[in-house]
N, C-alpha and C positions, 0 to 999 in steps of 0.2 A: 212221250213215254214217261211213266212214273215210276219210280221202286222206294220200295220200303227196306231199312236197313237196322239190324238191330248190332248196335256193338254194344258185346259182354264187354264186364269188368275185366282189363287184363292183370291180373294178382302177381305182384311181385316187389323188390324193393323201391324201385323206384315209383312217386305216385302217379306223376304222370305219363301214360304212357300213348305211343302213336299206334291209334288204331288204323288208320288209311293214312299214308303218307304223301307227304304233300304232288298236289298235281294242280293242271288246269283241265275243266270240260270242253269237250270239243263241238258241243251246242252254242244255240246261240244263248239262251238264260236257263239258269239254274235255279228255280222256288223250290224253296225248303221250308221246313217245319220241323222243326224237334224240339222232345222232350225236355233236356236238358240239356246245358252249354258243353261246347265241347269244339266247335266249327271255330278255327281260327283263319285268319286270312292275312297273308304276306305282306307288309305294309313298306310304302316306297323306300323306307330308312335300313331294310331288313329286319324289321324288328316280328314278331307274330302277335295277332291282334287278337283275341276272343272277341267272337261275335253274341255277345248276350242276346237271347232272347228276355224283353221287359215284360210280354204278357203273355196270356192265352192263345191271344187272339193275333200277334205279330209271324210277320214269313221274313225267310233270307232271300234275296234275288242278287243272283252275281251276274255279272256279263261274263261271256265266257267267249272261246276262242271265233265261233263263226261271225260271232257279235264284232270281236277285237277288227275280223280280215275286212267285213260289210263297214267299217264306220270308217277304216284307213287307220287304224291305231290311231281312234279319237279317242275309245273308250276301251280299255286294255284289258285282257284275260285275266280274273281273279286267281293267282294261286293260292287253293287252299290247301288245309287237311285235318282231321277231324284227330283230336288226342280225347282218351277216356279217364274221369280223377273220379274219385269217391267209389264208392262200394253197389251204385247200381247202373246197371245196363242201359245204354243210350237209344231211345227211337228216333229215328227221324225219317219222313218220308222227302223224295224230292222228286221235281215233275223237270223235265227238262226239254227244251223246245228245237228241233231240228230242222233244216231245211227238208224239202222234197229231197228224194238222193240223185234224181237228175236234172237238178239245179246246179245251174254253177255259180260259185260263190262267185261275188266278183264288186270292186269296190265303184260304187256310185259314182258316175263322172263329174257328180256336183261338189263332191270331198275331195279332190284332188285341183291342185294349183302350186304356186310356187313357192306357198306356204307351207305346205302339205304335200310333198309327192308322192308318188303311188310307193308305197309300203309292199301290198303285196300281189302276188299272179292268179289270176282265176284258179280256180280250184273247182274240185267236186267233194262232198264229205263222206263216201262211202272210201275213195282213193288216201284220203286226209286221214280215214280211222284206218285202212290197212297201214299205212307207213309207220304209225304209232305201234300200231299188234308186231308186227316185225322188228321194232328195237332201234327203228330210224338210227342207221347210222350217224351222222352229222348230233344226233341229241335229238330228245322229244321235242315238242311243239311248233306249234304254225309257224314262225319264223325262219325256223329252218329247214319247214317242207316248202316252201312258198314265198316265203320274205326276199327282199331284196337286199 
């Protein structure tokens, strides 16, 4: 699935401002492309990270949550969110990669040992995006529809 996203200038005192608020994708990766910087991403310390685009020609790739449930919390959900500065409007497109929706997610019996215990429970991701559209009591994300 792709979509294309234009965020206006939001005009007001403050410069920077949140145009999408931070989240994580419930895909398994997220390739992007945009125009101008603006994609920052959670960084272990708490800190928010701008992700520069250096050329033309470069893309963002996050892992994201289907990715996080499949590898055993090897490779963890990027939480992002996209703020808008200067005076023009942001492009960016992204393509994002999903499993079939009657797959069930389920983590590799090669990833788990006693190094690594099983982190999360099979799932399906059509059941994974309704829990999220309904306001997940417990809090959003995979951990807490699935985690152990």
């Amino acid at each position: 699935m792709s979509r294309f996203t234009n965020y206006r200038v939001i005009k007001g005192e403050n410069e920077n401002k949140s145009a999408l608020p931070s989240h994580t994708d419930s895909s398994y990766l997220t390739i992007i492309k945009q125009n101008q910087n603006g994609l920052q991403v959670l960084y272990k310390n708490g800190e928010w990270i701008e992700l520069n685009h250096t050329s033309p020609n470069s893309y963002i790739v996050l892992s994201e949550d289907v990715f996080m449930a499949w590898t055993n919390d090897r490779l963890t959900s990027a939480q992002h969110r996209v703020v808008t500065t200067g005076d023009k409007d942001r492009f960016s497109i992204q393509v994002f990669s999903f499993p079939n929706p009657d797959y069930t997610v389920k983590v590799p019996q090669e990833l788990v040992d006693e190094e690594h215990p099983l982190m999360f429970k099979p799932f399906k991701l059509p059941e994974f995006n309704k829990y999220i559209k309904l306001g997940a009591k417990n809090g959003p994300g995979l951990k807490n529809y699935c985690g152990f």
